[in-house]
N, C-alpha and C positions, 0 to 999 in steps of 0.2 A: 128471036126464036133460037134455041141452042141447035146447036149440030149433036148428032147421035152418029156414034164409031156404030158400023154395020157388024166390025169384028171384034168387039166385046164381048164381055159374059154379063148377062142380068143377075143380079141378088139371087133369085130362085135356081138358075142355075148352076149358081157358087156354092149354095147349098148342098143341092145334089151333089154336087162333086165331091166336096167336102167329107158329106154320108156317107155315100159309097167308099173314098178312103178310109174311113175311119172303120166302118165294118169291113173293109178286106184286113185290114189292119189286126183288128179283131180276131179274124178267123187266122189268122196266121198266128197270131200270139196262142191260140186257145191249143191251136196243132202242135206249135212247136213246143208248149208245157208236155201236152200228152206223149210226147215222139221225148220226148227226156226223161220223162216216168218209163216209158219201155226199156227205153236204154240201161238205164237206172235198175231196172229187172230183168234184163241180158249178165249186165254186169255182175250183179247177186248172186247170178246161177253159176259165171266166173268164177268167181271168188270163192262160192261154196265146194265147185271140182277141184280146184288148184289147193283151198285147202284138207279137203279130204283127203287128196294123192299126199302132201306134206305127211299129213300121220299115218299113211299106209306107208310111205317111202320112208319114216323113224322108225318102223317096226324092221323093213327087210332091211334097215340098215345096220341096225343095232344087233341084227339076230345072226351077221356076220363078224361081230368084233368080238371077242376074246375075252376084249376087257371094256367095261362100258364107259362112253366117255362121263367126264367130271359134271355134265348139265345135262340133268332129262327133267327128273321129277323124284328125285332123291333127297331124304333130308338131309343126306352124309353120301361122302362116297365111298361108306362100307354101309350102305346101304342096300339091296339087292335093288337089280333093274327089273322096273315094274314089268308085268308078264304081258302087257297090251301094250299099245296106243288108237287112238280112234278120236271121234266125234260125236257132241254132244248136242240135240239140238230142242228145245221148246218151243210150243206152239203160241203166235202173236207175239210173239217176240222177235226184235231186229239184230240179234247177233246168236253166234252160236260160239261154242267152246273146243279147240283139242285137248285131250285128255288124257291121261296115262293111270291106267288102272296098277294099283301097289300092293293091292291081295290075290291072292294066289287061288287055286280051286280049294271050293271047300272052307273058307275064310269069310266070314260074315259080311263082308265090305265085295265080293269077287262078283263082276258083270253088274255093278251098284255104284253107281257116280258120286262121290265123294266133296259137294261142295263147303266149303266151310262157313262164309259169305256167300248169299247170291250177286252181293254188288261185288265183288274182288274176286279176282284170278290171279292166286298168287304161288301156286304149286309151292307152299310152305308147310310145314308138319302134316297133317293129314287131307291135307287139301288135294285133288287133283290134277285142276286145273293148271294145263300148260300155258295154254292161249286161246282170249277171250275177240273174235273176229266180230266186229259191227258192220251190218249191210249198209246200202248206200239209204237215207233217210226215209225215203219215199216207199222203202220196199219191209214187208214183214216174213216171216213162218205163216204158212198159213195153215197146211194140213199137212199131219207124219201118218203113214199107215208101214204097215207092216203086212205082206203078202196082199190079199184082198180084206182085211181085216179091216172094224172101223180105226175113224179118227186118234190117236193117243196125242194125250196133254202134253207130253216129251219121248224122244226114240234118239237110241244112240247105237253106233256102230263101233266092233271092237280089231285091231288086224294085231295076230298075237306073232308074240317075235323067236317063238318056239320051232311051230311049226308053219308061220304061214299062213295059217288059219283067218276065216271071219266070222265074229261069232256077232250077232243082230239083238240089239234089244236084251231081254232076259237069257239070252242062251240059248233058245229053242230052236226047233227045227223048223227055220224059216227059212224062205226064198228069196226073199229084197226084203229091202225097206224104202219108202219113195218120201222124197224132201219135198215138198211145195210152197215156193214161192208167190208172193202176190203182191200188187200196187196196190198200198193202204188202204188208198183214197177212191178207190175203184170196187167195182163189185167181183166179189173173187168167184163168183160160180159160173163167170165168161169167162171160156178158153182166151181170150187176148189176154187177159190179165195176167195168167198164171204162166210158170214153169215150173217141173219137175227133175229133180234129180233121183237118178234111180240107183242102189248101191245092191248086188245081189252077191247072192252066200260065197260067192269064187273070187270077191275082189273087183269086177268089172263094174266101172262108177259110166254112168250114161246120163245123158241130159236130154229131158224128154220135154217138147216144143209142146 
């Protein structure tokens, strides 16, 4: 007759144990994807303030020099310095663009984004495009509005280097304009999913949770 260890485990119990790690296991991999997709869309929002401030901060910088320096978005440098700078942004789409407007009021091109290529950003001949920023993969545009207005397919913000000004979208007399961010792969009409940047007529960029 064999002997039986009283402090072993039986097959059925190896089992179980087994299960159960494999689903905590599980549940921890499933968390820690979704807790990297958030992050993933903290950082976006990041990324989106720090570049907005960039082309609000080439406006008031530029609107203090004399003389403009030799690299904005000039196709010469006896070319006049364009009258804005700001950002460009379209909707489901993962990057957005800074910009530098090179017509003036009253110029058929003025408060009218100027792409030559959708694929290239090369602020070359009449191009505008300064710099073309990509989100982090996992993250899209999801909604542009303008005041409480609906959805628009793309909205851009202008900070001119004149006066200091913000001019929103087409020009008008608007109040903000609000950026919305989304995890792709998630349902954008849950608040978790989303954030908001909010840019209103005086300059003041906020980030709404």
């Amino acid at each position: 007759m064999k002997n039986i260890n009283p402090d072993s485990f039986s097959i059925v119990e190896l089992i179980v144990a087994i299960s159960m790690i494999l689903i905590l296991a599980g549940m921890f991999f499933l968390n820690y994807q979704f807790q990297e997709k958030f992050r993933d869309l903290t950082d976006a929002n990041h990324i989106l303030l720090q570049r907005i401030r960039k082309a609000q901060n080439m406006a008031m910088a530029q609107s203090k020099l004399p003389t403009p320096p030799p690299v904005d978005c000039r196709e010469s440098p006896n070319e006049p310095t364009p009258t804005s700078y700001g950002v460009y942004f379209e909707q489901n789409e993962d990057f957005f663009d800074i910009i530098a407007d090179k017509d003036n009021e009253g110029e058929a091109g003025y408060l009218v984004y100027n792409l030559s290529d959708p694929n290239n950003c090369s602020c070359a001949g009449d191009d505008e495009c300064i710099e073309r920023i990509f989100l982090p993969t996992s993250i899209k545009i999801n909604d542009i509005k303008v005041d409480s207005g609906p959805s628009l397919g793309a909205g851009w913000v202008n900070f001119f280097l004149d006066d200091l000004s913000v001019k929103i979208y087409d020009g008008g007399d608007y109040g903000n304009i609000k950026i919305e961010t989304c995890i792709a792969s998630e349902n954008c009409m849950l608040p978790e999913n989303i954030k908001t940047i909010k840019i209103n007529n005086k300059g003041m960029i906020e980030m709404i949770d």
